[in-house]
N, C-alpha and C positions, 0 to 999 in steps of 0.2 A: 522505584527501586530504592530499596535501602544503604545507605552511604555511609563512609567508613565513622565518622564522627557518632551518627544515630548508634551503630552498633556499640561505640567507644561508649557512650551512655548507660545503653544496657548494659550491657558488660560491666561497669562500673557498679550498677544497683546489683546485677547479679551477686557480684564479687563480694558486693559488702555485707547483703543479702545472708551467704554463704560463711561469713564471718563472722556473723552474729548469732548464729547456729553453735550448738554443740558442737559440728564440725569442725576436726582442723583446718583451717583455711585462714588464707590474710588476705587481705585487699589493697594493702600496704603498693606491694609490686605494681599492682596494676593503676592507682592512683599516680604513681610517679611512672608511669610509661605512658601514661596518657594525656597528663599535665606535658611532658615532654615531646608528646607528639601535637602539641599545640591546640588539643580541648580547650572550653570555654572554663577558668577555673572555679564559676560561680555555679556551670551548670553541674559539673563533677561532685563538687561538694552538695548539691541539692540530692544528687541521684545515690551519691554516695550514703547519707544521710538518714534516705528516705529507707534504702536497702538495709540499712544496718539496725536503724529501729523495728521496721517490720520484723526483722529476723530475732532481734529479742521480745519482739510482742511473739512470735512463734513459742519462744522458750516455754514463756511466762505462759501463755495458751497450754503448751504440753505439760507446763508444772502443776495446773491450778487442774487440769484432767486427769493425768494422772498418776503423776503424784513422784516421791522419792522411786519408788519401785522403776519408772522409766530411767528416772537419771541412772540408777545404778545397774540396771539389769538390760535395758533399751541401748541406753545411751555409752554405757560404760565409762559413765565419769566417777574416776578415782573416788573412795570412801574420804580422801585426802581433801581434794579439793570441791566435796559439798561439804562437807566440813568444814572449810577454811569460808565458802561461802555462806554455811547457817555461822558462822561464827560474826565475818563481820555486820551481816545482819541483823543477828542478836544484840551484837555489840552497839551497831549506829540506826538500827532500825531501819525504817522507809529511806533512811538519810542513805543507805549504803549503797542505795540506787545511782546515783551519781557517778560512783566508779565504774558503771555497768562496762566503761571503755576501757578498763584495765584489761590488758593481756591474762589469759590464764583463771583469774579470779571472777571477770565479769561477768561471761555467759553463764556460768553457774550463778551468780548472785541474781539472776534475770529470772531463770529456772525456778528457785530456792523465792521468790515473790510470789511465785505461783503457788507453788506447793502452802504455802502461809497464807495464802490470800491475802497476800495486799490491795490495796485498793489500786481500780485501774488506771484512773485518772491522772493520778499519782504518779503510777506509776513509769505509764506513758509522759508524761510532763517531764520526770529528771530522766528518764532513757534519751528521751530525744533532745533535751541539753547536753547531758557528758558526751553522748556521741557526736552531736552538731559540732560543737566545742573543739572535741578530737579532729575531728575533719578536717576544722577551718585552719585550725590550729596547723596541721599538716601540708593544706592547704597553700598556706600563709607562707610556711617555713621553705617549702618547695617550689615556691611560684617567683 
């Protein structure tokens, strides 16, 4: 049988999962209901982590397929905000990667990697710091 903690896990990668999506979604809430209900906070931040970069490997997967026409017409992300995303892309390059955990600005600049084709390795390597980082960081503050 599955037990209230295992589901808090999933739940947690889902969550974060669905946060690193185009989607609006936060995982915010459910990382502090769960840290609060006495989860493991090493394992939250794993699960949390793991969820949040796969779902910007999603982005960058739907950028690099197919292309601005999805963000704008699929996805319905503001002309404003891939624009704000090709902008600080432009601006810091591969480097921009790193903010991928910024509210608002991130998942687009995830997206906007694809679309450019940045490299993958790359690109996977500063997603899953800024995000780990965010977490822990959250984590840390919350625990």
């Amino acid at each position: 049988m599955i037990s209230f903690v295992t589901l808090g896990y999933v739940g947690m990668f889902l969550a974060a999962f669905l946060a690193a999506t185009i989607l609006p979604f936060s995982s915010e809430i459910v990382l502090v209901t769960l840290l609060s209900n006495g989860l493991t906070p090493f394992l939250l931040l794993t699960s949390a982590s793991i969820g949040n970069v796969l779902g910007a490997l999603l982005n960058y997967l739907l950028g690099f397929r197919y292309g601005k026409h999805l963000a704008s017409k699929w996805l319905r992300i503001s002309d404003t905000s891939f624009s704000k995303a090709e902008h600080y892309f432009a601006r810091w390059g591969k480097w921009s990667l790193l903010l991928c955990w910024v509210p608002v600005i991130g998942d687009p600049i995830t997206l906007v990697a694809g679309v450019l084709r940045s490299n993958f390795w790359f690109f996977l390597l500063c997603v899953a710091v800024g995000k780990t980082a965010r977490y822990a960081a959250l984590v840390y503050f919350l625990s």
